[in-house]
N, C-alpha and C positions, 0 to 999 in steps of 0.2 A: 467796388469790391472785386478782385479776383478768385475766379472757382478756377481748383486746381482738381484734373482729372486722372484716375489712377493710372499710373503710368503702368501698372501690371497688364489691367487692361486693356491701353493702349499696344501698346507692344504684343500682345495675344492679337488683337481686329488688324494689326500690320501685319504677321502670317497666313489672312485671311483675305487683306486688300492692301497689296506692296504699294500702292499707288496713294501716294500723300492728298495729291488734289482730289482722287476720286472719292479717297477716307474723310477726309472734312465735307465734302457733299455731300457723303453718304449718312454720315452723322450730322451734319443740316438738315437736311429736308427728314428725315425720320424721330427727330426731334421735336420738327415743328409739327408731324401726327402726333405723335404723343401727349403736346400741347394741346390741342383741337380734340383731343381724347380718345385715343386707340388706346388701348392696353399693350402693356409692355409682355412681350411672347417669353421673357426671365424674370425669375422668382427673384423676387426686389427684396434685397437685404437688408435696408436699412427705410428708418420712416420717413424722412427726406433725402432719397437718393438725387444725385446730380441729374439729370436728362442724360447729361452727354455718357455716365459714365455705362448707366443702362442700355442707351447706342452700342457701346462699343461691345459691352456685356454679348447684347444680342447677337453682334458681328462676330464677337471670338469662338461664340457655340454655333456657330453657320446658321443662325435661324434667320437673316438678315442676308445677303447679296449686293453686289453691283451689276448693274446690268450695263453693257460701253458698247454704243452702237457705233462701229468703224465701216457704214457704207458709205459714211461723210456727205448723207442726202438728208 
């Protein structure tokens, strides 16, 4: 089955994190808390939202970051 993610959304969490690879990590690993059962920090509009789209949700309202450690240690 393909899940298809809101591209509004998408495209909001890219003004927030221009960086593709860092954006699909970011939305990885915050996903899989989600999974493991953290609460999502956005008001979930729908009764089965997607994971990914509530990631991104999160990332467009800044409640969410990337942190890129460039000491390369």
């Amino acid at each position: 089955m393909i899940k298809k993610m809101n591209v509004e959304l998408l495209e909001a969490a890219k003004h927030r994190v221009p960086n593709i690879s860092v954006l699909i990590n970011l939305v990885s690993k915050r996903s899989r808390q989600l999974i493991a059962g953290q609460r999502p920090m956005v008001k979930v509009e729908s009764r089965q939202p997607e994971l990914e789209d509530i990631v991104l949700k999160e990332t467009a309202d800044g409640k969410i970051m990337a942190e890129i450690d460039l000491s390369g240690e």
